[in-house]
VMD Tcl script that draws the C-alpha trace (Angstrom):
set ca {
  {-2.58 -41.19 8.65}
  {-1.01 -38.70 10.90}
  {-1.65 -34.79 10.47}
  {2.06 -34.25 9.86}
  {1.96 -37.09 7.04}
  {-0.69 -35.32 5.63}
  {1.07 -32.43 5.77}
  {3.76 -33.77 3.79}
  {1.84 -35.77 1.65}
  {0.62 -32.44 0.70}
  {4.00 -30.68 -0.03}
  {5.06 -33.37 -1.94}
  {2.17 -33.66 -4.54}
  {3.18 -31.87 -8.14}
  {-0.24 -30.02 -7.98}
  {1.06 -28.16 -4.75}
  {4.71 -27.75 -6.95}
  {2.46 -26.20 -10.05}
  {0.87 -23.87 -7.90}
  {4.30 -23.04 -6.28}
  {5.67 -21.86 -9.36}
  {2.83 -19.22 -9.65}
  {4.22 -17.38 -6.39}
  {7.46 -17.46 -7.49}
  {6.57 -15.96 -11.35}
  {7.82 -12.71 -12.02}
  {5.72 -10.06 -10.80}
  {6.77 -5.87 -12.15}
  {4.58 -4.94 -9.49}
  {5.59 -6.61 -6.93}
  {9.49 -5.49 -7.88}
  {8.23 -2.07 -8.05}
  {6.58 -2.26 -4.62}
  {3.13 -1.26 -5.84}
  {0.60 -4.41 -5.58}
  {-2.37 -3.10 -4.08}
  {-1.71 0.70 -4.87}
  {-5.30 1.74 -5.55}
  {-3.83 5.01 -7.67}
  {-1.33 2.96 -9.70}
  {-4.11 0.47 -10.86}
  {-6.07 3.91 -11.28}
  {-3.38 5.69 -13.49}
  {-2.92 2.60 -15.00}
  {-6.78 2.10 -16.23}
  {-7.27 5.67 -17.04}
  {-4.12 5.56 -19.65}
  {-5.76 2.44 -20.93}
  {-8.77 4.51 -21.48}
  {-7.49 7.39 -23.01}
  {-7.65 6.53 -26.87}
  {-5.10 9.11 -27.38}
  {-2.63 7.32 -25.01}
  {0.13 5.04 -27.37}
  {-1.02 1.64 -25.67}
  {-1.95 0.28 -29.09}
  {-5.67 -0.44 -28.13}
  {-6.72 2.85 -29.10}
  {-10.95 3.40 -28.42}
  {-11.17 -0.41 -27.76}
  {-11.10 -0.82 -23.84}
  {-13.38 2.23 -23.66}
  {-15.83 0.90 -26.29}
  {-15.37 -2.23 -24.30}
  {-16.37 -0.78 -21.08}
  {-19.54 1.17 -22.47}
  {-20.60 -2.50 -23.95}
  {-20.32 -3.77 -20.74}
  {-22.64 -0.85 -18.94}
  {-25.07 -1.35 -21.87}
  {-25.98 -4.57 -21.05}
  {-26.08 -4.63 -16.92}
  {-28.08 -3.10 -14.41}
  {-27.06 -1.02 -11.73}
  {-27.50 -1.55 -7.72}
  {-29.39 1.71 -7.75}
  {-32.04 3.57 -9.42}
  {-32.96 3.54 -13.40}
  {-30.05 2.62 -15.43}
  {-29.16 4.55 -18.12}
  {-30.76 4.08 -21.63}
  {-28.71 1.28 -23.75}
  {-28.31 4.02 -26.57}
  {-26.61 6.20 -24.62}
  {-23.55 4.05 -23.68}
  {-23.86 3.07 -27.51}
  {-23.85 6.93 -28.11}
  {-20.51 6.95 -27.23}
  {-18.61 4.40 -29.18}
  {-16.08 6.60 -30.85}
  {-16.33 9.83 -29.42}
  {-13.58 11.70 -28.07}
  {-13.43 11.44 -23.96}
  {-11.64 13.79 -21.34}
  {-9.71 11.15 -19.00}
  {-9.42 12.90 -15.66}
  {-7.83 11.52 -12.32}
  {-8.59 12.46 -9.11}
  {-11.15 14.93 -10.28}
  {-13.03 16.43 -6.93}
  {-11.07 13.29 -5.46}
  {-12.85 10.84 -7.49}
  {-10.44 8.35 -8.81}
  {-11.52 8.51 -12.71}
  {-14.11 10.45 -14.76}
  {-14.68 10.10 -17.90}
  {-16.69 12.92 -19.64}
  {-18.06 12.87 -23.31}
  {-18.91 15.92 -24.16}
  {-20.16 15.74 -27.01}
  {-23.16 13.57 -25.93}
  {-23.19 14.67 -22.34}
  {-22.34 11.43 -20.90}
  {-20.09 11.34 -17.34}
  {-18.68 8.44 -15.81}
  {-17.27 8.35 -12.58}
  {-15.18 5.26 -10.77}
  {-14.20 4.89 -7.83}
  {-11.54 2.12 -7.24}
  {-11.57 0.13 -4.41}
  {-8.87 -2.75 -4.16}
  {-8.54 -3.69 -0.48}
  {-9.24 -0.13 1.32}
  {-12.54 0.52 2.62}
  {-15.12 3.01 1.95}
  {-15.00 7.23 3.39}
  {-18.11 8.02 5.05}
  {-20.90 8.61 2.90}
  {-18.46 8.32 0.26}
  {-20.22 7.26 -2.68}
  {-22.57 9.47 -1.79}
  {-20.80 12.48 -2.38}
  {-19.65 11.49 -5.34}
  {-23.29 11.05 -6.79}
  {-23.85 14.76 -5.31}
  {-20.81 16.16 -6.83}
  {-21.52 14.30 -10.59}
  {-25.33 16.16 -10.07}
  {-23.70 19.44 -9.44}
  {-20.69 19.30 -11.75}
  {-22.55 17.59 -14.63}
  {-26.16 19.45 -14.29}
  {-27.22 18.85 -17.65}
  {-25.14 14.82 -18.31}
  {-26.45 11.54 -18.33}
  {-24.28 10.43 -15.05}
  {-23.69 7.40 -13.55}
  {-20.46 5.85 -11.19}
  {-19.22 2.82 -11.59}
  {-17.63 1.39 -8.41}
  {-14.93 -1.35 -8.88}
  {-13.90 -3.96 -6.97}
  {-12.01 -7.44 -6.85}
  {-15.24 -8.90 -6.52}
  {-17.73 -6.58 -7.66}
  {-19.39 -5.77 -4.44}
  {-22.05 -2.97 -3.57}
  {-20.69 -0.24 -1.81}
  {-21.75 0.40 1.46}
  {-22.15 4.30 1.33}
  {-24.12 4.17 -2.01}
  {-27.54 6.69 -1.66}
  {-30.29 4.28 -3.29}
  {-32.43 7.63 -3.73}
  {-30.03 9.38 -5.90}
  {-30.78 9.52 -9.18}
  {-27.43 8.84 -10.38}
  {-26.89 5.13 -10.83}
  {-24.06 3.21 -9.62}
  {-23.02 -0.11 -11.57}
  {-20.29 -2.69 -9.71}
  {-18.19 -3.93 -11.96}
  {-15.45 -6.89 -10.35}
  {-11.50 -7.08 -11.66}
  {-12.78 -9.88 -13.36}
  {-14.68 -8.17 -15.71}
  {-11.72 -6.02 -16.48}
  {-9.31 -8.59 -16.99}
  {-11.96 -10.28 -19.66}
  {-12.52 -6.96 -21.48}
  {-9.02 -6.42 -21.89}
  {-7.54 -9.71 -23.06}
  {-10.54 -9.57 -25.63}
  {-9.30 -5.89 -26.48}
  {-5.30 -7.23 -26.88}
  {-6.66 -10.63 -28.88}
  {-9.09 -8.24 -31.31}
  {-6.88 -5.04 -31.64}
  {-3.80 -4.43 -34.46}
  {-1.75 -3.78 -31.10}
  {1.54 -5.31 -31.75}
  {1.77 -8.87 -29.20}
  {5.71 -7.75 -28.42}
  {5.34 -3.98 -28.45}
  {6.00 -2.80 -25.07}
  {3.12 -1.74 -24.47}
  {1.51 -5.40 -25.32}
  {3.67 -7.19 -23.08}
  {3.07 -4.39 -19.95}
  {-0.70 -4.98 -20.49}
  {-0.15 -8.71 -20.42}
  {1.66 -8.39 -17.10}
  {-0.91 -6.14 -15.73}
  {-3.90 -8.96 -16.66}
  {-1.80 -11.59 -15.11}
  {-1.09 -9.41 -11.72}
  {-4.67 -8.38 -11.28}
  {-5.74 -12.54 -12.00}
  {-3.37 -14.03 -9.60}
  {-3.31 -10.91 -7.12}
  {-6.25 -8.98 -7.14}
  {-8.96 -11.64 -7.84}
  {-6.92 -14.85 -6.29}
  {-6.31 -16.91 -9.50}
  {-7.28 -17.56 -12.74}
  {-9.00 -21.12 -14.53}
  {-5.65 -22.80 -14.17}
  {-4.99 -21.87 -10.59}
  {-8.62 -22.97 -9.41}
  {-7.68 -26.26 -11.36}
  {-4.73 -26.62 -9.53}
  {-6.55 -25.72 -6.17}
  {-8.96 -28.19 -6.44}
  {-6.94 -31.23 -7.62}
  {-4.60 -30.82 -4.46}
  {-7.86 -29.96 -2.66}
  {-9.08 -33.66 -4.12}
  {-6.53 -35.22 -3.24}
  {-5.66 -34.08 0.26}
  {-8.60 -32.38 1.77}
  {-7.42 -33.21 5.24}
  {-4.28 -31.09 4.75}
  {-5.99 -28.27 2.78}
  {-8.31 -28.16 5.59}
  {-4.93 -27.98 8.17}
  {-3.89 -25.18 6.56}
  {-6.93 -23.08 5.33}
  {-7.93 -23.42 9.17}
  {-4.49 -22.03 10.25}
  {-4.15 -19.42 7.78}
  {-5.06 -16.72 10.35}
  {-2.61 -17.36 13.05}
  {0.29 -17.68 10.23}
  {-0.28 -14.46 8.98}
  {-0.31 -13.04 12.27}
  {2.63 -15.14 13.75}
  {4.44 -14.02 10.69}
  {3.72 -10.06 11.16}
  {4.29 -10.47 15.21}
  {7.71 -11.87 14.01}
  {8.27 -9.54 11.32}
  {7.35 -6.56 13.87}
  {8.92 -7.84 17.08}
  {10.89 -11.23 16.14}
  {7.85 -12.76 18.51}
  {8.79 -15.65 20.60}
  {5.38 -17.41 19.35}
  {8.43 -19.18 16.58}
  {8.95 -21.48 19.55}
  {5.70 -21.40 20.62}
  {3.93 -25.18 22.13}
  {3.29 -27.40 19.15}
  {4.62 -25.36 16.73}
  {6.67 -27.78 14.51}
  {10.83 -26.65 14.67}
  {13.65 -27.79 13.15}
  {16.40 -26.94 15.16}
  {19.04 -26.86 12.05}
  {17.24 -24.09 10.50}
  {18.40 -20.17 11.75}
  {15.78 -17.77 11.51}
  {17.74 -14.68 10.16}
  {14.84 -12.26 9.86}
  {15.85 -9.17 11.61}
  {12.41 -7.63 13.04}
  {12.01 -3.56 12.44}
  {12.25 -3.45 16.25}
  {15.69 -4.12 15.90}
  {16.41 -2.30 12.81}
  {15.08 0.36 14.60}
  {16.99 0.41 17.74}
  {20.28 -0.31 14.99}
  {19.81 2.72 13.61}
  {19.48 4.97 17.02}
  {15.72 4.90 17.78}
  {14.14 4.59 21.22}
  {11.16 2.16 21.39}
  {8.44 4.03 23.63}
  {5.18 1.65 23.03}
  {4.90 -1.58 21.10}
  {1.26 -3.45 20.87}
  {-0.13 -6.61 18.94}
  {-3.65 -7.71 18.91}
  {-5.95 -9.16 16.87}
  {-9.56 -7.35 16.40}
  {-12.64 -9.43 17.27}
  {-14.98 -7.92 13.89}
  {-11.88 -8.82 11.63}
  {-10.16 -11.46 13.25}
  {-7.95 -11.99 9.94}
  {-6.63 -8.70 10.35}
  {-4.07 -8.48 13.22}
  {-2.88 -4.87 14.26}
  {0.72 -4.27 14.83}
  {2.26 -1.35 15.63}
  {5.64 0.43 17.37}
  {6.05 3.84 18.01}
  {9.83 5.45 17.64}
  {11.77 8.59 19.13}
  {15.06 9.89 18.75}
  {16.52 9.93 22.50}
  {16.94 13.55 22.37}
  {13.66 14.20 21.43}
  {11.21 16.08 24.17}
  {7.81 13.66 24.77}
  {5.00 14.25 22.30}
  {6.63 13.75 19.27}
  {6.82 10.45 17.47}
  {6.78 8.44 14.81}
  {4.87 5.44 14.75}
  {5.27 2.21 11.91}
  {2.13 0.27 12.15}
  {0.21 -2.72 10.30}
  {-3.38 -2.25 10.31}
  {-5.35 -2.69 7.71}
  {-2.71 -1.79 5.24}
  {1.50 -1.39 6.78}
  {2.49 2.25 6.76}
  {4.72 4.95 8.57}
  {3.49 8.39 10.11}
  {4.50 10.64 12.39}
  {2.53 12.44 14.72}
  {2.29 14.90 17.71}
  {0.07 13.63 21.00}
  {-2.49 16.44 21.97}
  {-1.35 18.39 25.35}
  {2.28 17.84 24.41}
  {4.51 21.26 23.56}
  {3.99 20.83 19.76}
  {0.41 20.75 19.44}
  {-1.61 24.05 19.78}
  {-5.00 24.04 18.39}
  {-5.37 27.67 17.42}
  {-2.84 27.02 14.31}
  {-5.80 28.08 11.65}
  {-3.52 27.20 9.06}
  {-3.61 23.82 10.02}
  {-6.16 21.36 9.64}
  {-5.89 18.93 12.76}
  {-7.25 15.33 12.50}
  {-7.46 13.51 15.63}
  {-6.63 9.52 15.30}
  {-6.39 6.84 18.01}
  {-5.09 7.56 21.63}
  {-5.17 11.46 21.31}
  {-2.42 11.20 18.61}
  {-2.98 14.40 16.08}
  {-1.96 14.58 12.75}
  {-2.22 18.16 10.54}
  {-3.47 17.17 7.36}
  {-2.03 19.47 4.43}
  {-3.49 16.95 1.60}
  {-6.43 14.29 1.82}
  {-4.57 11.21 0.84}
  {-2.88 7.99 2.37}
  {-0.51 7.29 0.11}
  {2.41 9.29 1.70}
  {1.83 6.88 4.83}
  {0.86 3.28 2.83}
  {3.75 1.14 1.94}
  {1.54 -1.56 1.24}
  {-1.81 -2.33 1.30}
  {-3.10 -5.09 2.37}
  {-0.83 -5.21 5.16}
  {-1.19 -8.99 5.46}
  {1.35 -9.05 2.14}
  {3.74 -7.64 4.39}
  {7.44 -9.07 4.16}
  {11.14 -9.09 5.10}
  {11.55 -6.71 1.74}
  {9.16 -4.11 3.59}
  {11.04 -3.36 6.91}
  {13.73 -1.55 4.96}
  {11.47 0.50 3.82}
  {9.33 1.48 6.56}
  {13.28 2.16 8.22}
  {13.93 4.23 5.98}
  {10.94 6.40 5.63}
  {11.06 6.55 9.65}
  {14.65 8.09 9.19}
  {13.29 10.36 6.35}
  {10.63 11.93 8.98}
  {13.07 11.97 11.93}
  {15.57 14.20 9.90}
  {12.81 16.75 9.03}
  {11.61 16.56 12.52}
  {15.32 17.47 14.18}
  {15.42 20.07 11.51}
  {12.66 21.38 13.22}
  {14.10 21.27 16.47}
  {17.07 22.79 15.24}
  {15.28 25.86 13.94}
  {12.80 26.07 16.97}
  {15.95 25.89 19.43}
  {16.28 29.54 17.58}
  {13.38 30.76 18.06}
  {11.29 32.80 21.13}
  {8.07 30.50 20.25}
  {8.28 26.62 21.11}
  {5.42 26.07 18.33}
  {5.80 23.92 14.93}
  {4.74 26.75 12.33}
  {1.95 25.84 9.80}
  {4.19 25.82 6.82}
  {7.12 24.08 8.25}
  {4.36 21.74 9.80}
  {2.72 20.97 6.20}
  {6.47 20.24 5.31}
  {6.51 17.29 8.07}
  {3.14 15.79 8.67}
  {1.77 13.36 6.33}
  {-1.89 12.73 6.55}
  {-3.81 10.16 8.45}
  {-7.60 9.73 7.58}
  {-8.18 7.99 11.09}
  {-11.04 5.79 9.74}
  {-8.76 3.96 7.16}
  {-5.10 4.15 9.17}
}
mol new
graphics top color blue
foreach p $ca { graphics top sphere $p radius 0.5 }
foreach p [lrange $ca 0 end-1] q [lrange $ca 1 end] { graphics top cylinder $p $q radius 0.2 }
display resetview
């Protein structure tokens, strides 16, 4: 048998159909354009924690947790005492987010007990990240039992974890998550068609099929096509990579690679995609530099990127769409240029790649992320990145405007905080 009969031996089996269906299930965060949002899973868990919050589960997904630290160990260091974490079945909490930029701590006064975690989804780690935040728990919580749990979709040890600290950290996957809290919504008085109910339901089933890659029944289905067609599962696992990145080259540039040698074409089919290169120039921008590559240490990660100016704009300023690790939007200001002047005190200047400089008025990514991981990038997500790209070009010729008024030809700090997003240059 042929590869291509394979191929279509493949598409036509009802395992392949079944699993189909799953992509196409209704998804509220995919509608809402947050899958992958690492502070909307955040505010999401930390509600679910609060007992106080109206979710219905009341103390049971807290309780749940502490049962779960009870009986693990951590990657570091002594664990904490099993009657400590049983200490605290009950007790009131303080939920807090984004607390000396950890993502969630949870503090139990009353027993002086601190939590900290840090959720990772797809992003990687800060320098020495986890590290600090076992320093800052030791100086915050002097006198606590502390300890950090660090959450992943697979449960993995960090990579800036201190192993002499003695403040534990304990990895905890999505999976476990996803266990505690259907056992929470099957042994709580929650109401199963309360609103609430039926958000937390859609939350489990996002993070299965999303975050961890499937539940029982998907794995099921996987390996009964896998069975029966290993040939063609092995076709495409082993071209998985170069779709992803002949789909973002497309999506980015409407890449010729579509009619690429030996790339199977039907010539009835008209691909209508409209690449943000073209948006862009549609809606008045100049293209100044363009560049696709794939990186040799993560070759399943290629790196897209264009960089946009108004015509009227002087060179140095830009804005620049890009697919990295995650797809985003910045602008930025390239060192030597008329708009970037060092001795702005106000201003705290991070340097990124190829002398581009970004002022950095608050330490997160989110005003830059549109989606992360940029691989999930799709025809929904050019009009976005468009339109923030327009957003940032009207504040910039505002700023032009006013500066065509003025004796000095510098950005000021404040109108400068006003414009420039920041860009932590080991994540962008």
């Amino acid at each position: 048998m042929t590869k291509t009969n394979d191929l279509e031996t493949f598409q036509n089996c009802v395992e392949f159909n079944a699993l189909c269906s799953y992509s196409h299930q209704f998804d509220l965060f995919k509608v809402m354009g947050v899958r992958g949002k690492e502070f909307v899973y955040s505010n999401i868990l930390a509600s679910l924690l609060n007992k106080k919050e109206p979710h219905g589960l009341g103390d049971s997904f807290i309780n749940a947790v502490m049962e779960h630290l009870r009986t693990v160990d951590p990657c570091n260091g002594t664990r904490i005492q099993c009657a400590v974490f049983q200490s605290a079945f009950g007790k009131d909490a303080k939920i807090s987010r984004e607390l000396n930029y950890i993502d969630i701590v949870i503090d139990f006064p009353s027993i002086k007990l601190v939590i900290a975690i840090e959720n990772k989804i797809w992003a990687g780690e800060q320098p020495a990240q986890i590290k600090r935040y076992q320093e800052t728990l030791k100086k915050k919580y002097p006198t606590y039992n502390q300890c950090l749990i660090f959450l992943t979709p697979s449960g993995r040890n960090p990579d800036t974890i201190d192993n002499t600290s003695s403040v534990p950290v304990y990895c905890v996957s999505y999976t476990v998550i996803i266990d505690l809290l259907k056992n929470c919504l099957l042994c709580s008085t929650v109401d199963r068609k309360s609103d609430a109910s039926v958000f937390i339901k859609q939350f489990i089933k996002h993070l299965e099929v999303f975050v961890c890659g499937g539940n029982s029944e998907i794995q099921e289905l996987c390996y009964k096509i896998f069975s029966e067609n290993e040939a063609a599962y092995k076709y495409i696992v082993n071209s998985y990579t170069h779709c992803v990145s002949r789909k973002i080259e497309d999506l980015f540039f409407q890449s010729p690679s579509a009619c690429s040698q030996g790339a199977v074409t039907n010539p009835t089919v008209t691909n209508k995609i409209i690449s943000i290169e073209e948006r862009a120039k549609q809606e008045g921008f100049q293209v100044i530099d363009k560049k696709c590559e794939c990186v040799p240490k993560t070759p399943d990660i290629v790196r897209c990127s264009i960089d946009l100016k108004c015509p009227e704009w002087p060179d140095g300023l830009g804005i620049k769409i890009y697919k990295y690790g995650w797809f985003g939007v910045f602008p930025y200001v390239k060192k030597g240029s008329t708009f970037f002047n060092s001795d702005l005190k106000s201003v705290d200047w991070v340097k990124g790649e190829e002398d581009l400089y970004y002022a950095l008025p608050i330490n997160k990514h989110e005003d830059r992320c549109i989606l992360d991981p940029g691989n999930d990038i799709g025809e929904e997500h050019i009009e976005e990145a468009i339109t923030r790209a327009k957003e940032y070009a009207e504040e910039i010729n505002k700023i032009l405007g006013a500066m065509s008024c003025s004796v000095s030809p510098v950005i000021t700090a404040s109108i400068t905080d006003d414009l420039i997003v920041a860009a932590e240059s080991v994540n962008i």
